[in-house]
N, CA, C and O atoms as CSV, one atom per row, in Angstrom:
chain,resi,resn,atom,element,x,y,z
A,1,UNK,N,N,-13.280,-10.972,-13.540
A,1,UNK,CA,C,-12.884,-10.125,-14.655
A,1,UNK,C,C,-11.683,-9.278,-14.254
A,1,UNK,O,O,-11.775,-8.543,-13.271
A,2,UNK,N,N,-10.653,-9.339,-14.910
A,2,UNK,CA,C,-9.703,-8.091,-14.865
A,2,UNK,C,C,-10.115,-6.636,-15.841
A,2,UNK,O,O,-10.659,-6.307,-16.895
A,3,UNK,N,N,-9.479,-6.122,-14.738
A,3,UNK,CA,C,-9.415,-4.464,-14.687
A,3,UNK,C,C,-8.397,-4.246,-15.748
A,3,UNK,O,O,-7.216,-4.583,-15.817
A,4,UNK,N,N,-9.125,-3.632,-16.502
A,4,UNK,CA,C,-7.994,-3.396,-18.058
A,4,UNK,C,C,-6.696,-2.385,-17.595
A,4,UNK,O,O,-6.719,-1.768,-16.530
A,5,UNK,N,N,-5.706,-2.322,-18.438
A,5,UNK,CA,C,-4.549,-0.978,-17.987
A,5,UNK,C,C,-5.236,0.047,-18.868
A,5,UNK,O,O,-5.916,-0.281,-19.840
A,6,UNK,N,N,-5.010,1.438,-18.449
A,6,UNK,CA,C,-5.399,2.308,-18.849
A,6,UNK,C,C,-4.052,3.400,-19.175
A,6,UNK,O,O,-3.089,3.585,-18.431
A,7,UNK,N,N,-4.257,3.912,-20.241
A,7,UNK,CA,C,-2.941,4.771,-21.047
A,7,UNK,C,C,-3.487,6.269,-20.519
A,7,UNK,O,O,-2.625,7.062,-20.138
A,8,UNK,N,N,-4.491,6.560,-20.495
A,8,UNK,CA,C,-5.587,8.211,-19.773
A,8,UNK,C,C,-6.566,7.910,-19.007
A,8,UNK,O,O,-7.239,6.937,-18.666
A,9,UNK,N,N,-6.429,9.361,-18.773
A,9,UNK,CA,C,-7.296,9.366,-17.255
A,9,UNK,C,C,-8.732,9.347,-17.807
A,9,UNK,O,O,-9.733,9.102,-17.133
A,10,UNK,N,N,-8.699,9.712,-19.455
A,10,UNK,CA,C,-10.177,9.587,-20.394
A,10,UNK,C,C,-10.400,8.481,-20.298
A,10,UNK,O,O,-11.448,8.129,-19.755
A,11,UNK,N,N,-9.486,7.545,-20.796
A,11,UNK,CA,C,-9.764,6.083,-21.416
A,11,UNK,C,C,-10.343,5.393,-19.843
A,11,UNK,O,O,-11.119,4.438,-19.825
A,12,UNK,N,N,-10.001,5.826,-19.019
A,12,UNK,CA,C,-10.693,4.873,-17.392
A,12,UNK,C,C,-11.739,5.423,-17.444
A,12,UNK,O,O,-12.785,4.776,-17.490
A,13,UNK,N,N,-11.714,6.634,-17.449
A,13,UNK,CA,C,-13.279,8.005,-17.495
A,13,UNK,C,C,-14.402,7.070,-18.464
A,13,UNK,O,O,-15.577,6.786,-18.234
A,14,UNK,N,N,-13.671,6.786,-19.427
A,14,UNK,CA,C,-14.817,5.967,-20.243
A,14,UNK,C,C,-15.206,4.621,-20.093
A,14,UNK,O,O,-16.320,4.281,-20.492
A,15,UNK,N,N,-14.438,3.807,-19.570
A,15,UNK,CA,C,-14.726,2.708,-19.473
A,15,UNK,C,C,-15.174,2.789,-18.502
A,15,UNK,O,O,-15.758,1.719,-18.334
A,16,UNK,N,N,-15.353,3.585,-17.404
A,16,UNK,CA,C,-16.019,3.146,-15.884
A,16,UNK,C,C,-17.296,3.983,-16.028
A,16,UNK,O,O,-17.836,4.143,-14.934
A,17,UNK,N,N,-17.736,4.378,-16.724
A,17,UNK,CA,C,-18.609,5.026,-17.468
A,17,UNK,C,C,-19.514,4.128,-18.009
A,17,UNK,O,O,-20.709,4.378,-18.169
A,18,UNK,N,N,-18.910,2.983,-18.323
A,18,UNK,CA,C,-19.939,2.039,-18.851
A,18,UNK,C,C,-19.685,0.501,-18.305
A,18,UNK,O,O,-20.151,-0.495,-18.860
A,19,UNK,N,N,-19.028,0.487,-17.354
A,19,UNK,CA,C,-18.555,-1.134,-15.849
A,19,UNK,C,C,-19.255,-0.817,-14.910
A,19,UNK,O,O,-19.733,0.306,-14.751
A,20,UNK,N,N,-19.351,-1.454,-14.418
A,20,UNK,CA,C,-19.697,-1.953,-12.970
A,20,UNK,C,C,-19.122,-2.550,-12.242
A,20,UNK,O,O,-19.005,-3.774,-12.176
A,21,UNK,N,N,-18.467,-1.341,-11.271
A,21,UNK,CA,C,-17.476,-1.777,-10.574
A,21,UNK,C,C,-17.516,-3.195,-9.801
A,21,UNK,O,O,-16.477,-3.836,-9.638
A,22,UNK,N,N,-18.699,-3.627,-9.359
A,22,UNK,CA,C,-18.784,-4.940,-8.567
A,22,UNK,C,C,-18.419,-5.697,-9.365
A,22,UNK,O,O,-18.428,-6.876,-9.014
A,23,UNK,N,N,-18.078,-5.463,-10.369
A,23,UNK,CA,C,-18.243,-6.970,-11.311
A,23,UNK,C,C,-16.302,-7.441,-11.535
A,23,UNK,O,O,-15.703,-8.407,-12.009
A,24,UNK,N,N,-15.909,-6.156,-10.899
A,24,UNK,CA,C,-14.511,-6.449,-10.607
A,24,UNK,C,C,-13.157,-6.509,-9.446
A,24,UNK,O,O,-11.958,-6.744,-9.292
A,25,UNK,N,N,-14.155,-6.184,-8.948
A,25,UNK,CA,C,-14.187,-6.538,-7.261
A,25,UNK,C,C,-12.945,-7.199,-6.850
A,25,UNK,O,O,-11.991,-6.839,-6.160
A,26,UNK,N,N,-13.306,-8.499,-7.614
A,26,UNK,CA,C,-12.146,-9.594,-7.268
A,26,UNK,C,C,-10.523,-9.546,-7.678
A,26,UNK,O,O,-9.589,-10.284,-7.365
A,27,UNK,N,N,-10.592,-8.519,-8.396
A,27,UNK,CA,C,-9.120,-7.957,-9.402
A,27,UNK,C,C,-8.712,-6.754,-8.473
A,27,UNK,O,O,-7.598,-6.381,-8.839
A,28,UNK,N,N,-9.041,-6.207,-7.709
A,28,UNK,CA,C,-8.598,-5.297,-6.871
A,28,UNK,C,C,-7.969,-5.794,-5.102
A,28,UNK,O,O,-8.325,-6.768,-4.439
A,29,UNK,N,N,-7.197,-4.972,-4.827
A,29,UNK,CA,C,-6.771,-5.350,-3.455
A,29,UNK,C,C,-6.968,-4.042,-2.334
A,29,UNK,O,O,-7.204,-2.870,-2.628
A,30,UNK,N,N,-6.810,-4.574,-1.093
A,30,UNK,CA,C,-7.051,-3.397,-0.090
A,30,UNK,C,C,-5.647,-2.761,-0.177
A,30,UNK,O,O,-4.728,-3.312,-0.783
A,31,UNK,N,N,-5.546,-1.787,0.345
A,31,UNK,CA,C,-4.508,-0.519,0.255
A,31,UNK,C,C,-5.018,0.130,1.250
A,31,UNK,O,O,-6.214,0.388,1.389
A,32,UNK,N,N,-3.786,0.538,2.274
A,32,UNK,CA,C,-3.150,1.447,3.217
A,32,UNK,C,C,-3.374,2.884,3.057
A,32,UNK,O,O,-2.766,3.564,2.231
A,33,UNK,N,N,-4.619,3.516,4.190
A,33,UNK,CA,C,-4.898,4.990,3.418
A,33,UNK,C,C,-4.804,6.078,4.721
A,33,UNK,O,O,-5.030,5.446,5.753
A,34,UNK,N,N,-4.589,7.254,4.952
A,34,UNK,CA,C,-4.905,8.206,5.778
A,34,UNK,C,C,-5.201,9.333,5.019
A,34,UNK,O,O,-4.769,9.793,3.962
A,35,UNK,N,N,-6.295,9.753,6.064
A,35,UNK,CA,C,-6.835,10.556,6.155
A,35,UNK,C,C,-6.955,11.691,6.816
A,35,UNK,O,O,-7.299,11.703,7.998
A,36,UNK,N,N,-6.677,12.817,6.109
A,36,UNK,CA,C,-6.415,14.128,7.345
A,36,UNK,C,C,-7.623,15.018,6.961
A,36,UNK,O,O,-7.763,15.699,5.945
A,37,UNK,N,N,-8.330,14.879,7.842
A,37,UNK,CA,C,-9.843,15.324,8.090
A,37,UNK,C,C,-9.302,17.431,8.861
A,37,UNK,O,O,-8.404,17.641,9.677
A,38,UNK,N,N,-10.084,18.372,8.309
A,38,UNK,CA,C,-9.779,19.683,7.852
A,38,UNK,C,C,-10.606,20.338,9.368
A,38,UNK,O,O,-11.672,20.040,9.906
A,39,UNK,N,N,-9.946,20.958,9.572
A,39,UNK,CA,C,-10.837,22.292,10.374
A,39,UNK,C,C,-12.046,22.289,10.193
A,39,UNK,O,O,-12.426,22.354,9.024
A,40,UNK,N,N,-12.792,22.233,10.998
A,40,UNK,CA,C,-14.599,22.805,10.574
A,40,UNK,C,C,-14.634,24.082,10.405
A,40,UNK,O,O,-14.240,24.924,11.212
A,41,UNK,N,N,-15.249,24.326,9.029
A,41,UNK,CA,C,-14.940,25.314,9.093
A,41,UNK,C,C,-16.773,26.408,8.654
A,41,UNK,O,O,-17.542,25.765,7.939
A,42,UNK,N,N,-17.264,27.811,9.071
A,42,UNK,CA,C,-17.992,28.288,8.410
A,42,UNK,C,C,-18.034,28.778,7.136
A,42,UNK,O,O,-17.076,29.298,6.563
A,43,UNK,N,N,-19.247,28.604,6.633
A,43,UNK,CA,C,-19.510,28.970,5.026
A,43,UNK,C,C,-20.753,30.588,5.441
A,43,UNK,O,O,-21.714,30.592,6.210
A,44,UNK,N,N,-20.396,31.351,4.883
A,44,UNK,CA,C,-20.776,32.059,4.670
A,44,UNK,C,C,-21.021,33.049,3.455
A,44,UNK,O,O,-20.091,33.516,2.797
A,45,UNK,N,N,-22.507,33.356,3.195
A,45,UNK,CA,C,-22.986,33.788,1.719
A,45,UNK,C,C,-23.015,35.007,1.987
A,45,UNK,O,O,-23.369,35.365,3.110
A,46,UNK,N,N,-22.535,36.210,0.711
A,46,UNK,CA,C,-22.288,37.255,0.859
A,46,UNK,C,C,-22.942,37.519,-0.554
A,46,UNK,O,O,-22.461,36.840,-1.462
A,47,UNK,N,N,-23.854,38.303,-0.860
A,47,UNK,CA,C,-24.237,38.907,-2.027
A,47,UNK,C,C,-23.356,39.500,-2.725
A,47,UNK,O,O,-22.549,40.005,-1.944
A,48,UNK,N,N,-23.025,39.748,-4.002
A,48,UNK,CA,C,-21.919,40.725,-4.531
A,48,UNK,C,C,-22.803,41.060,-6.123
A,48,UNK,O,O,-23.608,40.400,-6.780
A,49,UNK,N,N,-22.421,41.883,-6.231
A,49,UNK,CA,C,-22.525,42.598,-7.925
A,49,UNK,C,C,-22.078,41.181,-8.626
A,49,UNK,O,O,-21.456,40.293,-8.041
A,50,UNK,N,N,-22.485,41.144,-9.903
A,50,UNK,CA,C,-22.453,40.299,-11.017
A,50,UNK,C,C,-20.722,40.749,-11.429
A,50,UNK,O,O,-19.844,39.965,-11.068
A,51,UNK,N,N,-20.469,41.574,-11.916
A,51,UNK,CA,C,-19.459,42.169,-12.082
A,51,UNK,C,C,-18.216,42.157,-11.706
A,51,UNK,O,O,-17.175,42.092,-12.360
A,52,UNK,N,N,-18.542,42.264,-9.945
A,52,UNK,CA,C,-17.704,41.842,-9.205
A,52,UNK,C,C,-17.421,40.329,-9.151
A,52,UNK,O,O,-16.267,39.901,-9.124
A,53,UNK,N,N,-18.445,39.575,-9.136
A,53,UNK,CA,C,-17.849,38.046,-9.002
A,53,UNK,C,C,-17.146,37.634,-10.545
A,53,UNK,O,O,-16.362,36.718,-10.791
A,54,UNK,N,N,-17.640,38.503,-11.330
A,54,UNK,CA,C,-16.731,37.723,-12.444
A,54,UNK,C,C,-15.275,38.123,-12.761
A,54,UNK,O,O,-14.334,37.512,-13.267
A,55,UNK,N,N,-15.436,39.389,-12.274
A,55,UNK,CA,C,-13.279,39.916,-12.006
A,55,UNK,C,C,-13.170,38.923,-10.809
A,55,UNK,O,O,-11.965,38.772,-10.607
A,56,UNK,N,N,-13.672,38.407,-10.197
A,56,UNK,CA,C,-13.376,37.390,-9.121
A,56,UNK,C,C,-12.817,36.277,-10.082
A,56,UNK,O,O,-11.657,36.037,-10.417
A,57,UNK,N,N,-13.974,35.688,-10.411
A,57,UNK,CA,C,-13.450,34.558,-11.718
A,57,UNK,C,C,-12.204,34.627,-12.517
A,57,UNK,O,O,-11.276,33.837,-12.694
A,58,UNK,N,N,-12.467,35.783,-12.933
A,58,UNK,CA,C,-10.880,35.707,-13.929
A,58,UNK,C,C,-9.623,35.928,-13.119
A,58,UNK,O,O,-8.525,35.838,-13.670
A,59,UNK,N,N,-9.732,36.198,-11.900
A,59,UNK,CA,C,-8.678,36.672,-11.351
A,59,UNK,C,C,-8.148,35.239,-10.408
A,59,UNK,O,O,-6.958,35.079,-10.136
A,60,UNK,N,N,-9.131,34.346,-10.013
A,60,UNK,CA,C,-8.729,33.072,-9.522
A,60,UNK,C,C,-8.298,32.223,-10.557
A,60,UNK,O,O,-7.479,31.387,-10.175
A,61,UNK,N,N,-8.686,32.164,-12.117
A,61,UNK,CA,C,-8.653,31.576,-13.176
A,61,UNK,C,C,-7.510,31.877,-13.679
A,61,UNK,O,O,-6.909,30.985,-14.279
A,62,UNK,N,N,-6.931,33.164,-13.570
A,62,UNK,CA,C,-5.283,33.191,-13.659
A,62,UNK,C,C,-4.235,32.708,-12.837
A,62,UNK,O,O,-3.065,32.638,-13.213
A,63,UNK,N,N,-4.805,32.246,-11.287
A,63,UNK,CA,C,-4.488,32.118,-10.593
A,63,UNK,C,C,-4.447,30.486,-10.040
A,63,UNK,O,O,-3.775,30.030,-9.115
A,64,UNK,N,N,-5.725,29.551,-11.240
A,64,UNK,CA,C,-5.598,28.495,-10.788
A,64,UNK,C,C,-6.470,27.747,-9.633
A,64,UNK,O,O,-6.608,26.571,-9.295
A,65,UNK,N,N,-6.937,28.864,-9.238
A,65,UNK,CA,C,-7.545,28.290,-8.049
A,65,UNK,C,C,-9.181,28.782,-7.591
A,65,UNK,O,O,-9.398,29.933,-7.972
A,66,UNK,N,N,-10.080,28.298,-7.032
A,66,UNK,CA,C,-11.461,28.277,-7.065
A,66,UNK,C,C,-11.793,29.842,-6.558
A,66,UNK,O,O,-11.056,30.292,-5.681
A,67,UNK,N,N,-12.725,30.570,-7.004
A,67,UNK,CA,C,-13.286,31.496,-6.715
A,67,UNK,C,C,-13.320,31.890,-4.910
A,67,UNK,O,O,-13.058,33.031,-4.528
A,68,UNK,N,N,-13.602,31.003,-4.138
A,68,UNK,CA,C,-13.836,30.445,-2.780
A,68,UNK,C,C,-12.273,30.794,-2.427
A,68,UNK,O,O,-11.813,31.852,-1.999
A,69,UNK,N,N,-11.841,29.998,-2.633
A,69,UNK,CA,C,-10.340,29.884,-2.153
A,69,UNK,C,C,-9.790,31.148,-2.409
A,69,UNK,O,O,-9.590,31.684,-1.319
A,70,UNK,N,N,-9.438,31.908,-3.370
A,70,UNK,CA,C,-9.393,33.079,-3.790
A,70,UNK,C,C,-10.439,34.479,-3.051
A,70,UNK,O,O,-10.252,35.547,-3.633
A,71,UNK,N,N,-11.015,34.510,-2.392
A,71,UNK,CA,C,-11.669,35.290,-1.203
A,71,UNK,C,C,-11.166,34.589,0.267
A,71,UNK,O,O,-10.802,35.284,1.216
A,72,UNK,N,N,-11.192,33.600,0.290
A,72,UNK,CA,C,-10.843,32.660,1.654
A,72,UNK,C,C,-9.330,33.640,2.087
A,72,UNK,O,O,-8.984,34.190,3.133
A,73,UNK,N,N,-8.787,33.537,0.922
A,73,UNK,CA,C,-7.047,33.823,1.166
A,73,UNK,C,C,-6.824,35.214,1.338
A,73,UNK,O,O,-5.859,35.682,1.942
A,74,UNK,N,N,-8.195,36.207,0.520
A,74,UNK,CA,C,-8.209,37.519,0.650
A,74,UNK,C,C,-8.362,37.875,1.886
A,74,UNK,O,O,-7.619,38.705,2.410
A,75,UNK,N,N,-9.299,37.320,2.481
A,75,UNK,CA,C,-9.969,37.786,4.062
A,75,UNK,C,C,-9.176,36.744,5.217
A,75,UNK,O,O,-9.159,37.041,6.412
A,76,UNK,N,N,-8.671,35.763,4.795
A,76,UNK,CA,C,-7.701,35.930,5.862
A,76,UNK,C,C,-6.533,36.812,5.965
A,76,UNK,O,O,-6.606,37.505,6.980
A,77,UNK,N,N,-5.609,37.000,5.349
A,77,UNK,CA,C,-4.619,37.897,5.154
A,77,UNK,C,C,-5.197,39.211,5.722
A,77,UNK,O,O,-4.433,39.848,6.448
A,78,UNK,N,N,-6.458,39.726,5.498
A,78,UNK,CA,C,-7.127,41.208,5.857
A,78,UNK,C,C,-7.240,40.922,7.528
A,78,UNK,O,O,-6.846,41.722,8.377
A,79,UNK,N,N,-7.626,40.107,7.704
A,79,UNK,CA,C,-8.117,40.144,9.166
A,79,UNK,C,C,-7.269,39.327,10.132
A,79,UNK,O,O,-7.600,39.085,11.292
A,80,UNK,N,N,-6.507,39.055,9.734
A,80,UNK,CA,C,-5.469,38.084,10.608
A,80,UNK,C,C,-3.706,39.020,10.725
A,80,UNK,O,O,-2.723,38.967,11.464
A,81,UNK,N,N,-4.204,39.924,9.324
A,81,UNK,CA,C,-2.895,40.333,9.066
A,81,UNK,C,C,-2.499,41.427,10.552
A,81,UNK,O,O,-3.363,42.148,11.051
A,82,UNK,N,N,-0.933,41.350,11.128
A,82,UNK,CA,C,-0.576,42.041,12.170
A,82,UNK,C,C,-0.643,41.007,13.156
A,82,UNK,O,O,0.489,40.950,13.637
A,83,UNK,N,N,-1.489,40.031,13.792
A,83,UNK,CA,C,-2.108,39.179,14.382
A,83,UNK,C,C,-0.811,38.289,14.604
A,83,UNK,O,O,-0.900,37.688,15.675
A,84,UNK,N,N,0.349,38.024,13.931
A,84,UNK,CA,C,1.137,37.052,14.029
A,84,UNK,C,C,0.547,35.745,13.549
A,84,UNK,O,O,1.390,34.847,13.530
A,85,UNK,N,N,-0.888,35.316,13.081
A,85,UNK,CA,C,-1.993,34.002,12.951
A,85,UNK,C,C,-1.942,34.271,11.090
A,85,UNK,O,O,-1.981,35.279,10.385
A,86,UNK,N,N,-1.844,32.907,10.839
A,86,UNK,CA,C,-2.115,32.383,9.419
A,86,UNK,C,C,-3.114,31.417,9.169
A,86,UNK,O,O,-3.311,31.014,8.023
């Protein structure tokens, strides 16, 4: 079976939604990939006010970017800052 062309990223969203990928197997080829595998890094849970995490929210949400990432970037800058380390 061939793999239909797709005009959106919906229209694949939907059709692979209801395929099975094995069944097209044979219409696909291998491809050349790397991988850059990240720092290990710790997760750590911090309780906060309701309040507070949601000016968190809107303030990464203007910003585009995940709640996480948006504290990640706060507390490095705080604790690295002077350090010459990014």
């Amino acid at each position: 079976m061939k793999v239909p062309k797709f005009k959106t990223l919906e229209e694949a969203a939907d059709f692979w939604e209801s395929h099975d990928f094995e069944d097209y197997v044979e219409d696909t080829e291998p491809v050349a990939m790397t991988v850059r595998i990240r720092r290990q890094k710790k997760v750590l849970t911090v309780p906060i006010e309701l309040k507070v995490y949601e000016r968190l929210e809107a303030l990464a949400a203007r910003r585009r970017i995940r709640v996480e990432a948006l504290v990640s970037r706060w507390l490095r800058e705080k604790t690295l800052a002077g350090s010459g380390r990014k």
